[in-house]
C-alpha positions as CSV (number, residue, x, y, z in Angstrom):
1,X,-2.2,2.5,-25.9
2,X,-5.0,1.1,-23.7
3,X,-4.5,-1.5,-20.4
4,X,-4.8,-4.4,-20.8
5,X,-6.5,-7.3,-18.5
6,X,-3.3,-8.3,-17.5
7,X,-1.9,-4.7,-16.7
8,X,-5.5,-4.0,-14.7
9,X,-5.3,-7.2,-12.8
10,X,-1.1,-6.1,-11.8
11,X,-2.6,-2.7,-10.6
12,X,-5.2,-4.1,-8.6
13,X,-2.3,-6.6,-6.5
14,X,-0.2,-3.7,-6.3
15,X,-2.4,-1.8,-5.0
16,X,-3.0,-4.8,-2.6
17,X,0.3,-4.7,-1.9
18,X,0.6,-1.4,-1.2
19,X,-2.2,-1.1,1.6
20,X,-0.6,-3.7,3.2
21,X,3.1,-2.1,3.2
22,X,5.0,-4.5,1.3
23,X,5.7,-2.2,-1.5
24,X,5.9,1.7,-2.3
25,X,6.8,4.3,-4.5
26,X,8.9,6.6,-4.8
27,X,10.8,9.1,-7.6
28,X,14.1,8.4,-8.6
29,X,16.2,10.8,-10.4
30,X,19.3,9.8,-11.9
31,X,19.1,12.3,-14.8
32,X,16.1,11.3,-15.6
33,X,13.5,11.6,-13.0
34,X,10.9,8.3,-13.0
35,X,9.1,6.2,-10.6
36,X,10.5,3.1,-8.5
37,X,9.3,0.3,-6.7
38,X,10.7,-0.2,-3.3
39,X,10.5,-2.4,-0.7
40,X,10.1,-6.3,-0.7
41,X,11.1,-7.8,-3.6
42,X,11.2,-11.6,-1.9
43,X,8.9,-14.6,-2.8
44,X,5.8,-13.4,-1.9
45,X,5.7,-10.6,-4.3
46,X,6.4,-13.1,-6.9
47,X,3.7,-15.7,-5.7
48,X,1.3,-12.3,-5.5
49,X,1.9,-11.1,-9.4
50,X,2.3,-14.8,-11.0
51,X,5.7,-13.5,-12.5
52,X,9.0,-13.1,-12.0
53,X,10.7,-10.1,-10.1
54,X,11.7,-8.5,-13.5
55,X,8.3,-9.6,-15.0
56,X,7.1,-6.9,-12.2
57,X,10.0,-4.4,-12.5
58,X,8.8,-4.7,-16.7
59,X,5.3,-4.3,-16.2
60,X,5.4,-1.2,-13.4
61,X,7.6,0.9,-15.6
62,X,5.8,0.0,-18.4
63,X,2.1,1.6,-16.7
64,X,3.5,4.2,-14.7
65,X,6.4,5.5,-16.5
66,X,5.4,4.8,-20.0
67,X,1.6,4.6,-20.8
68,X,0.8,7.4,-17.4
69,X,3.3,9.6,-18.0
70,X,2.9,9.6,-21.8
71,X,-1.0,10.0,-21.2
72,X,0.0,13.4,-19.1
73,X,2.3,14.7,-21.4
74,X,-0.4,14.1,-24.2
75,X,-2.4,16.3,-21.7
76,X,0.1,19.1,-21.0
77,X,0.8,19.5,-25.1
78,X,-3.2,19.9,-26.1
79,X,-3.5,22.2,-23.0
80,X,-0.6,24.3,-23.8
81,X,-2.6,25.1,-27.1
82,X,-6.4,24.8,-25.9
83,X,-5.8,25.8,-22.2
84,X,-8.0,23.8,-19.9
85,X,-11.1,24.6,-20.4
86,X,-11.9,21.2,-22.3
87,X,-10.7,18.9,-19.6
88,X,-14.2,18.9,-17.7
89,X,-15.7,17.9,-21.3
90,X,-12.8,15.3,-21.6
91,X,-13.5,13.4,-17.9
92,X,-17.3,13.6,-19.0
93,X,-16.3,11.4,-22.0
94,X,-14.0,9.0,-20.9
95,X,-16.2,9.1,-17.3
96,X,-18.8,7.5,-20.0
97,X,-16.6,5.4,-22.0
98,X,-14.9,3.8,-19.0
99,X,-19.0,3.1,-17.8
100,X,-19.9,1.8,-21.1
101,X,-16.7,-1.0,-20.9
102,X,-17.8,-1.9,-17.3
103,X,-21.3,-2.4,-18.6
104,X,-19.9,-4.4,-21.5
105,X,-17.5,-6.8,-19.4
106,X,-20.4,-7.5,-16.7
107,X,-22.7,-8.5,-19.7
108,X,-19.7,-10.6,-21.4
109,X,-18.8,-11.9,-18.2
110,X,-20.2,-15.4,-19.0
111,X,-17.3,-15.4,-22.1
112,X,-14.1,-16.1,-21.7
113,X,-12.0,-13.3,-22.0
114,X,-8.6,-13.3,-24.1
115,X,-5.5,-12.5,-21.9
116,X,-4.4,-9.5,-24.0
117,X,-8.4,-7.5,-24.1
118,X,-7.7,-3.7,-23.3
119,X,-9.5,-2.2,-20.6
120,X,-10.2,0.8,-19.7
């Protein structure tokens, strides 16, 4: 599962939002241990992501506690079998691919992307 532009344009107001203190993380644990948005939940949040308060609650838990965390257990699975040693030839590669779709999306910037295109 790959972000999308919509997911990569959420991380980069929460991570707006973040600098400036209006939101934070943390880990909840209610038998099963997950991250949490906490904080100000009020209009501006809602003016700052373009949806709803759910709409954000969704799309959080759905990049952080579904596509990251699945991405790292993915990781802990092949490295219980192949050890670690392949994770510096790993970052080389996706270090690359991520490159190559930045290269791509400056030269198509003059196109008009479709809402759901994955990015890196």
């Amino acid at each position: 599962m790959s972000l999308t532009r919509k997911d990569k344009e959420f991380l980069a107001a929460l991570r707006s939002l973040m600098d400036e203190r209006q939101l934070r993380m943390e880990l909840k644990d209610d038998g099963m241990l997950r991250m949490v948005l906490r904080q100000n939940y009020g209009d501006r949040i809602q003016h700052t992501f373009g949806v709803t308060r759910q709409g954000v609650r969704w799309r959080f838990n759905h990049i952080f506690n579904e596509m990251y965390v699945n991405a790292l257990v993915t990781l802990l699975l092949v490295e219980s079998h192949f050890g670690t040693e392949l994770r510096v030839q790993a970052m080389a590669v996706a270090r690359r691919r991520a490159e190559l779709y930045r290269k791509a999306q400056r030269m198509n910037a003059s196109q008009p992307q479709r809402a759901g295109d994955e990015l890196p």
